[in-house]
N, C-alpha and C positions, 0 to 999 in steps of 0.2 A: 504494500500500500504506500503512495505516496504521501509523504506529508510536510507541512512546513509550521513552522513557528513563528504567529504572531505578537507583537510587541507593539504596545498602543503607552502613550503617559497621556495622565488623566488627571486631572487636579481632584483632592481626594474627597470633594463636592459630591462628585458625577462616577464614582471609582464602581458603586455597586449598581447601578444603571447600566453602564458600558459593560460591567461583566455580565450581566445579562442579558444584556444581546447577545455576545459574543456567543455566550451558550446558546439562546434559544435559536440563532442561527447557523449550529453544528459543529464550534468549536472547541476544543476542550473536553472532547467523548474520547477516554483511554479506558478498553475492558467495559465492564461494568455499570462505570461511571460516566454521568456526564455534568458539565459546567466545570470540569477542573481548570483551575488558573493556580497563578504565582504574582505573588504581589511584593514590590519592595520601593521605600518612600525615598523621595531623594526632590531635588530643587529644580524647577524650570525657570528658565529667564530669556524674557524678552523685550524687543521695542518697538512696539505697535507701529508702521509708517504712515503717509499721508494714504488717503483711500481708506486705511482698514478700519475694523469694527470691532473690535475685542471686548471678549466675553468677561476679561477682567482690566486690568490697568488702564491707560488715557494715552492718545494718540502722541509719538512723541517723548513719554516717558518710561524708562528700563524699569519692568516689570522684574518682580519676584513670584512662583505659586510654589506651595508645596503640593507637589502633584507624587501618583501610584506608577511605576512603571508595572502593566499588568500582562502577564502572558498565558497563551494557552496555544496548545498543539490545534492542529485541525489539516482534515484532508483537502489536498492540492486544488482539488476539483470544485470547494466548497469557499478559497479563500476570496475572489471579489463578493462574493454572496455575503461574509463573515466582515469586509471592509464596508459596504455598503450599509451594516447594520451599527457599525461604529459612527461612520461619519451621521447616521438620522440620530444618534443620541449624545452624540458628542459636545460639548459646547461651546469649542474653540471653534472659529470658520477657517485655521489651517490646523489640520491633523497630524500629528507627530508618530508614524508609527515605522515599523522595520519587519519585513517577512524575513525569515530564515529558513534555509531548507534543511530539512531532519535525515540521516544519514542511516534511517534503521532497516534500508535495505544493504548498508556496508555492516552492518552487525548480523543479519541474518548470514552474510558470508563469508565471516569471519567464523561463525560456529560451524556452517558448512566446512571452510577449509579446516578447522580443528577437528572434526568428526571423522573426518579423510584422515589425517594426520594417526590420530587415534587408533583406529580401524585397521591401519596398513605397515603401525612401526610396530616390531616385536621388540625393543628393545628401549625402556624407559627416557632413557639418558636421551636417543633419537628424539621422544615424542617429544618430549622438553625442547629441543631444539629445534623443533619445526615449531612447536608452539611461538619462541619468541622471534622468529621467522617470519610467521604471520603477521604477528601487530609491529614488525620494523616494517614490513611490506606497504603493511594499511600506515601506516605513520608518514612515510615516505611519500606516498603516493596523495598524501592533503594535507601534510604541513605546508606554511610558508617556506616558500625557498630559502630563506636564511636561514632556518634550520633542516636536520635532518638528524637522523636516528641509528644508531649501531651497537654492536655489545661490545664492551671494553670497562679499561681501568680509569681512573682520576687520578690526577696528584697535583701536590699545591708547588707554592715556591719553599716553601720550606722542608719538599721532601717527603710527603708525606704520600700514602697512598690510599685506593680505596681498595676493597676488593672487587673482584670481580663483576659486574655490572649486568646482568640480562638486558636490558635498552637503556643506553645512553640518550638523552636528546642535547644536542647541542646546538652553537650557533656557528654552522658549518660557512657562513663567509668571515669570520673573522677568528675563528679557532685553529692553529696550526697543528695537525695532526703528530705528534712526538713517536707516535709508534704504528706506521699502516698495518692492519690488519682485520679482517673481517671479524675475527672473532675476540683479538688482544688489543684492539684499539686503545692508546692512551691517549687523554684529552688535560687541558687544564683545569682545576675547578672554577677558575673565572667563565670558565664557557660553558659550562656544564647547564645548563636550566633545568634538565628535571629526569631521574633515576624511575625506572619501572620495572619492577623485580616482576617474571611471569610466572603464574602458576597453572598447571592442568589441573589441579584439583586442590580449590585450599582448606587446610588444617589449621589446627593452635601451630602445631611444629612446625608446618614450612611460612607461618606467618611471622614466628618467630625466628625466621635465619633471614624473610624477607625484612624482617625490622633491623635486624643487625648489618647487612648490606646496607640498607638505606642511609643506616646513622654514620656506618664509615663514609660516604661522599659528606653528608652533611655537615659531618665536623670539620673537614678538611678548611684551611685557611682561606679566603678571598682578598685580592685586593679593594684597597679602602673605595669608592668614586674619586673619580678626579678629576682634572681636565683632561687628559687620554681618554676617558669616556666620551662618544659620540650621543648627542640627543637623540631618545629612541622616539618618544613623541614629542605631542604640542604640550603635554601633563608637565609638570616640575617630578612627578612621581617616578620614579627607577627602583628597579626590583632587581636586590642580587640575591636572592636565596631560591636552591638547588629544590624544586616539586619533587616530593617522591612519592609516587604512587603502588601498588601491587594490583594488578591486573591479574584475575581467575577468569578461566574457562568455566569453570564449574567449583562448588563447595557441595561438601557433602555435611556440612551444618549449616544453620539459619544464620542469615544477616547479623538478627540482635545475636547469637551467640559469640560470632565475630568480633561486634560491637565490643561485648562483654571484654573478648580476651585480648581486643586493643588497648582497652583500659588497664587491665594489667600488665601490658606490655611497657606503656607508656610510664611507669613509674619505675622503668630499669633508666631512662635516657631523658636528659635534659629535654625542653619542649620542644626545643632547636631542630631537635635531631627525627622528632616523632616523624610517624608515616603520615603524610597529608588525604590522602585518602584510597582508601579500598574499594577496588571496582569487580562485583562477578556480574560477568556478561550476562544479560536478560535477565536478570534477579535485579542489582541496583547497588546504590553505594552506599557507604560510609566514610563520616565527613565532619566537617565542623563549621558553625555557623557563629556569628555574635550579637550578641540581643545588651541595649540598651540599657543599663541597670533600674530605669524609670518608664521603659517601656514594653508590652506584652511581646512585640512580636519582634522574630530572631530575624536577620536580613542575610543573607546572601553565603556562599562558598567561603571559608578562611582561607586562603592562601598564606598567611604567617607575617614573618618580620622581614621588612626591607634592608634589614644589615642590625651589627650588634650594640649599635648604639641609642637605639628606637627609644624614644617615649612613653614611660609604661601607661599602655590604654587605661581607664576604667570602663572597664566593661567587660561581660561575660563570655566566655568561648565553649559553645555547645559540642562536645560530641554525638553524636544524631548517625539514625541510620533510616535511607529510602528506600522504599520499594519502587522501582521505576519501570520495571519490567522489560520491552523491548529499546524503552526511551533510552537506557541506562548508558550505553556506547555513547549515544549521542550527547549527554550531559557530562562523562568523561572528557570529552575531545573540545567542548564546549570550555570547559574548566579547563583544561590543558592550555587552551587557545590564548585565555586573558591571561592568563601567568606570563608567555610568550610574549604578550602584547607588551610590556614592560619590562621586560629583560633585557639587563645592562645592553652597553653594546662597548664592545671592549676587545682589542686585539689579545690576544692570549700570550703573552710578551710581557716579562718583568723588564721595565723599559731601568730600573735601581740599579739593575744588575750590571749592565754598562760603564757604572759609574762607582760602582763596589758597595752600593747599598738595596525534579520532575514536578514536578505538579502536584506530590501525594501527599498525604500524611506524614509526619516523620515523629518519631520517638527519641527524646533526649535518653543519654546513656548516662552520661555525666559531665556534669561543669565544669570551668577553671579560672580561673584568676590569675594577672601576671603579679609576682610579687617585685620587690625591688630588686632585686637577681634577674629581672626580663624574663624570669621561667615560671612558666603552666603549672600550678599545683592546683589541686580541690578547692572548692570557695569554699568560705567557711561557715558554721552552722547561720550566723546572723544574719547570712547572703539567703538563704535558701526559702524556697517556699513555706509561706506560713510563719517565719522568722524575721521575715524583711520587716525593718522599721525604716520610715522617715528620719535624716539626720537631723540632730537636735541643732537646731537652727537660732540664731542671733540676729535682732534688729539692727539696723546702721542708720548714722543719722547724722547730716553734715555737721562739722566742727563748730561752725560760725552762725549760720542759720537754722540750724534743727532740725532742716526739714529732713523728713523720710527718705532712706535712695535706696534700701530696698533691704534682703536680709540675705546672709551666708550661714551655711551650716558647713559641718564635717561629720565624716563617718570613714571608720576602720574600714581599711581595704587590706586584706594581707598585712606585712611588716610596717606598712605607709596607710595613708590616710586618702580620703577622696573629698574633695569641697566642692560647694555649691554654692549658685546665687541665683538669687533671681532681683532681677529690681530695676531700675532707672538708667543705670550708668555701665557702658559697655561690660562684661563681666571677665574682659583680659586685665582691664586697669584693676579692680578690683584685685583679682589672683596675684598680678605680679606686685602687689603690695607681702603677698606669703610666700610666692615661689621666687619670686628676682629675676634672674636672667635664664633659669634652670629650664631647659626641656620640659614641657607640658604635654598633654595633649586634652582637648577641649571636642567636649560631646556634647551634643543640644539635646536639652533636658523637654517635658514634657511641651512645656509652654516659652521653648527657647531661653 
């Protein structure tokens, strides 16, 4: 079956209108189910020109909304049917939306080519190797050209190595290959973007040797950003840390049990190093998401930290497992895609050296916190449902005139602490009257 992914943003006025069209005109039916969508908040910004008519701001001035980016699957045959039913309830007179096409007939042949595989090798160690065969095939043949996919080793400038790698993805225009070979490939860890250990059939045990691969590329050293770095986009955002995923063909236990023995895994290795997510083909993933400490609902894929000096977030990091079913390939490669999108761009060349220097349900597994170590532990009990309090909050009130400028509170996050404001006066100048010059990072609370 053909299908593609629509993407509409919707100011979150109009969010459950639009999702009901969507559905009642055939989008969003996977199995069983129909009107499935995905929903996640984020900022639109515009400027109305001479001529238009907008449904919110005034002709001439840069608009702000907060608007749903809302998605839902639906068949090929069904998608102007599915647009047409956006634009009669929509309430902007230009519509902001993006089709995608869904790849789950490259997943059906992917199990196809494993099945063969399977069927035809008497000898284990063979099927393992046609397995990871396969997805460098399918890898190669719809990555971006700037990268590509092979099996091989890692090592940094300090010597250090990984072991042995079932799919390397690199950034094959600017990666100088240290060792050709099909199967011994070495790379630099600056070029490395994302480790995918493959399994034919996964267990607690080969989940745990694919956690032990993973974490040797991950710890491996990177160099810092610098000017040698090329701008990868129009973002300020650059991403140097190595994806690593585990790719199954098949599990012969459930999702959440997986879930279960990642969690256990996860407290042998710093958060640095953990597996980013677990993919079994037509089953679905496991993964992590971050939810607001003030708000219900969890947003989007974690991809991790952008280097080791990050800003410790407040906010939650969900581990979560989907059932996605056929969709499941296709939210791997999707997820795979944006990581890619923001990775470094950097010759693989110590230049020092020179010079002698889905749409479903999902069930939380368990939470984390970063502490002032940058590392994922458990929240802790005051975090947790049914435990959450409101921080004990304090009025502020100008020096000279008395008036009101609004109220700050604090509340225990891990080793550190987390503060709030709400009130009158930007809430940066506020903060860096307690943090100074110190790395922050600032999350918009219920009512901004």
């Amino acid at each position: 079956m053909n299908q593609v992914k629509i993407v509409v943003f919707v100011p979150k006025t109009h969010t459950d209108i639009v999702r009901l069209a969507m559905g009642d005109a055939g989008a969003g039916k996977i199995g069983n189910y129909s009107h499935c969508s995905y929903s996640v908040d984020g900022v639109g910004r515009y400027k109305p020109l001479e001529g238009a008519h907008p449904a919110i701001g005034r002709v001439g001035k840069f608009e702000e909304v907060i608007e749903e980016r809302v998605e839902c699957v639906c068949d090929k045959n069904k998608a102007k049917e599915v647009i047409s039913a956006i634009r009669r309830v929509h309430p902007y007179e230009e519509v902001a939306f993006d089709i995608y096409p869904l790849i789950i007939s490259a997943g059906k042949q992917l199990r196809t080519d494993f099945e063969v595989a399977k069927n035809t090798s008497t000898h284990s160690g063979t099927q393992g190797q046609e397995a990871e065969d396969i997805l460098i095939n399918f890898l190669n043949s719809r990555l971006p050209k700037r990268f590509s996919s092979s099996s091989g080793f890692v090592v940094d400038f300090e010597g250090s190595n990984s072991k042995q790698c079932d799919v390397l993805v690199y950034d094959a225009l600017n990666s100088p290959i240290y060792k050709p070979s099909k199967k011994g490939m070495i790379i630099l860890s600056d070029n490395a973007a994302g480790i995918i250990e493959v399994k034919s059939n996964l267990t607690k045990k080969e989940l745990e040797k694919a956690a032990e691969n993973i974490a040797s590329v991950k710890r491996l050293k990177k160099s810092p950003i610098t000017d040698m770095d090329e701008p990868v986009t129009l973002s300020s955002f650059v991403n140097t840390k190595t994806y690593g995923v585990v790719f199954a063909y098949e599990s012969s236990t459930s999702l959440e049990t997986l879930a279960d023995n990642l969690k256990e895994i996860n407290n042998k290795y710093p958060s640095r190093e953990w597996i980013d997510m677990i993919v079994v083909l037509d089953k679905g993933i496991i993964g992590y998401v971050v939810q607001n400490p003030f708000e219900p609902d969890k947003q989007g894929w974690f991809g991790g930290i952008s280097d080791d000096e990050f800003p410790v977030p407040p906010f939650y990091v969900h581990l979560i497992k989907s059932d996605l079913g056929e969709l499941t390939l296709n939210k791997f490669f999707v997820s795979l895609l944006a990581h890619l999108t923001f990775y470094r761009k950097r010759v693989g060349f110590n230049f020092d050296s020179l010079v002698g220097s889905k749409n479903l349900q999902v069930l939380t597994i368990n939470a984390y916190q970063y502490n002032l170590d940058r590392n994922l532990v458990d929240v802790t009990d005051d975090h947790k449902k049914g435990n959450f309090s409101v921080p004990l909050r304090y009025n502020l009130f100008g020096e000279k005139d008395k008036n009101y400028l609004g109220q700050i509170g604090m509340k225990p996050w891990q080793d550190g602490k987390m503060l709030t404001y709400s009130g009158f006066i930007p809430p940066e100048v506020v903060f860096s009257v307690f943090i100074g010059d110190k790395k922050a990072v600032y999350v918009r609370g219920m009512n901004n």
